[in-house]
C-alpha positions in Angstrom: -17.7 14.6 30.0 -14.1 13.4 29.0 -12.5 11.1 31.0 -9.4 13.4 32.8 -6.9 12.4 31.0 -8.5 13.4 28.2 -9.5 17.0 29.6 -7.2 19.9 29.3 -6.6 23.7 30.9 -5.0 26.5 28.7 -1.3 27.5 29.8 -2.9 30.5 31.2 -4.3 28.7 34.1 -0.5 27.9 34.8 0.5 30.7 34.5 -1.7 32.0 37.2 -1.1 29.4 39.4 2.7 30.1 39.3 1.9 33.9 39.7 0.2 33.7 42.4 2.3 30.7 44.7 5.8 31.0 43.6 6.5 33.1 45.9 4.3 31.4 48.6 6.5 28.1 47.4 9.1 29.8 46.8 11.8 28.8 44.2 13.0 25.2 45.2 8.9 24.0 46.4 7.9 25.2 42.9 10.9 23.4 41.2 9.4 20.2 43.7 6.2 21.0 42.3 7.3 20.9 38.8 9.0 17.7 38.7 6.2 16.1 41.5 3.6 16.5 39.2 4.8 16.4 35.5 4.2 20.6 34.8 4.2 21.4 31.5 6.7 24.3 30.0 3.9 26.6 30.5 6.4 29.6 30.7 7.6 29.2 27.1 4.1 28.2 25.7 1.3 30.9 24.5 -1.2 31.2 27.2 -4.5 29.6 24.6 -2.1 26.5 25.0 -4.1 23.3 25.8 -2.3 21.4 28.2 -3.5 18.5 30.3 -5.5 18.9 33.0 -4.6 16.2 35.3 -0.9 17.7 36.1 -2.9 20.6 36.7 -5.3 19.4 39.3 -2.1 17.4 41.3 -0.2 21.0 41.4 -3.5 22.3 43.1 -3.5 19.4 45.7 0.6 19.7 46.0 0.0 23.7 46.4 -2.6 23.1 48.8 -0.8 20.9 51.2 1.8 23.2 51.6 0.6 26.2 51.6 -1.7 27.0 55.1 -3.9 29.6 54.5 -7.5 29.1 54.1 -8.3 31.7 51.7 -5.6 30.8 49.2 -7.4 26.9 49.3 -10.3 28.5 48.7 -8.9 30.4 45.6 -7.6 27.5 44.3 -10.7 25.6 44.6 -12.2 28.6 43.4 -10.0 28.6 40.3 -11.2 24.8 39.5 -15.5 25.7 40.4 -14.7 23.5 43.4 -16.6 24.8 46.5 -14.4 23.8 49.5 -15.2 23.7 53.1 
């Protein structure tokens, strides 16, 4: 396996994550998000996009600290094969 910052997520993956919390964020927390963790311009890019994967993983953890609902953690971790308790 490749060390993380050597692993990468398509744009896609971004592009569901902002789909589905945006609007949970809403538009300043995603802005926070965004700059918190480095996001890539995954709205301009083509969704096969490699990207790197540990921004990715730190929106996930910014995304799950914020927003309290148990099912949406477990989507998220769902989204990364994570099983969460």
């Amino acid at each position: 396996m490749k060390p993380i910052g050597e692993q990468t997520v398509k744009a896609l993956s971004w592009q569901l994550l902002y789909g589905n919390y945006r609007s949970k964020l809403g538009a300043e927390g995603w802005e926070r998000l965004e700059q918190a963790v480095g996001a890539p311009a995954f709205r301009r890019m083509d969704s096969d996009e490699d990207c790197p994967m540990a921004p990715f993983n730190e929106a996930v953890l910014f995304i799950d600290r914020r927003v309290d609902d148990r099912r949406d953690h477990h989507r998220v971790g769902r989204a990364l094969g994570q099983h969460l308790p």
